[in-house]
N, C-alpha and C positions, 0 to 999 in steps of 0.2 A: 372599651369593650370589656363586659365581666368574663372573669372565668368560667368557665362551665363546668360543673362538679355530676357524673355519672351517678347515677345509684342505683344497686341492681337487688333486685332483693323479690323473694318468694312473694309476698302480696300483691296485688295491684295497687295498693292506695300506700305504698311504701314510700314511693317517691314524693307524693301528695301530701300526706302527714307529716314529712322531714321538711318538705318545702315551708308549709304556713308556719310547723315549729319555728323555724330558722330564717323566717322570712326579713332577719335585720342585719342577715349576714348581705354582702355588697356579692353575687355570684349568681348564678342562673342554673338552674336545674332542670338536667335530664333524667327520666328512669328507663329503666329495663327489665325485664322479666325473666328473658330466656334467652336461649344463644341468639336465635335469630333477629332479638333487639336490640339485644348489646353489638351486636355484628351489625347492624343498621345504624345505630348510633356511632358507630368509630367510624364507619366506612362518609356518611354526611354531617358531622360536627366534628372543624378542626381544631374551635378551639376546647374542647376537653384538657381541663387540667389533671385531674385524678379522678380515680373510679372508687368508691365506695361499698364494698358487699358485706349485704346481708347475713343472716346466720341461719336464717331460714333453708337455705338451702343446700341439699345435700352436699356432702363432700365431694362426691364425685364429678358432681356437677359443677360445683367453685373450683375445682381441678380443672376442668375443662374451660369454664371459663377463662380462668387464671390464664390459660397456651393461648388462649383464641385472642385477649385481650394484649397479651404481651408481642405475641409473633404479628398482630395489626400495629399495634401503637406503644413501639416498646419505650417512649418518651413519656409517660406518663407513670405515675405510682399507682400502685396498688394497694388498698387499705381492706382487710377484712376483720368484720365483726366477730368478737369473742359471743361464745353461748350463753355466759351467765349471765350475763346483765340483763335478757331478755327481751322482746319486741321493746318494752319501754325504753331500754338504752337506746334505741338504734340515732336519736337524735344528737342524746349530747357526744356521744361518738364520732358523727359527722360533725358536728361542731369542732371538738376539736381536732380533727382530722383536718378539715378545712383551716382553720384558724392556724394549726402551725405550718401545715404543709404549702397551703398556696397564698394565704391573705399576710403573712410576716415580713 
């Protein structure tokens, strides 16, 4: 069974584009947009290894996330994206987000 690596992020096609980028990593991807996805995904995928976020979205909303993700599934890491790298980072980030944290 692969891991399954969360990513949550302002776009819809966020999850989609990180996917085909990364499509030689050995894991299985879910995305999420908003509370009530991310809260759908933890509540019917147990095996989530870590969650991935975006930078897209606001702070206060990755705050909120951050409670809702931790007080669901406080086994799991949490990795968020830095602003500068910009939309184009968001892959090699997950990459090595993935690569050290769940594939080592």
């Amino acid at each position: 069974m692969k891991p399954v690596i969360l990513l949550v992020g302002r776009l819809p096609g966020v999850d989609e584009t990180v996917a085909r980028e990364l499509q030689d990593l050995p894991v299985e991807w879910l995305g999420a947009h908003d509370r009530a996805e991310v809260e759908r995904q933890l509540d019917t995928e147990p095996a989530i290894a870590c969650v991935v976020m975006g930078a897209g979205l606001d702070d206060r909303v990755r705050g909120e996330l951050i409670g809702v993700i931790a007080s669901k599934r406080p086994d799991i890491t949490i990795h968020l994206k830095d602003r500068a790298s910009g939309p184009g980072g968001m892959a090699s980030f997950v990459r090595r987000v993935v690569t050290a944290e769940v594939l080592r």
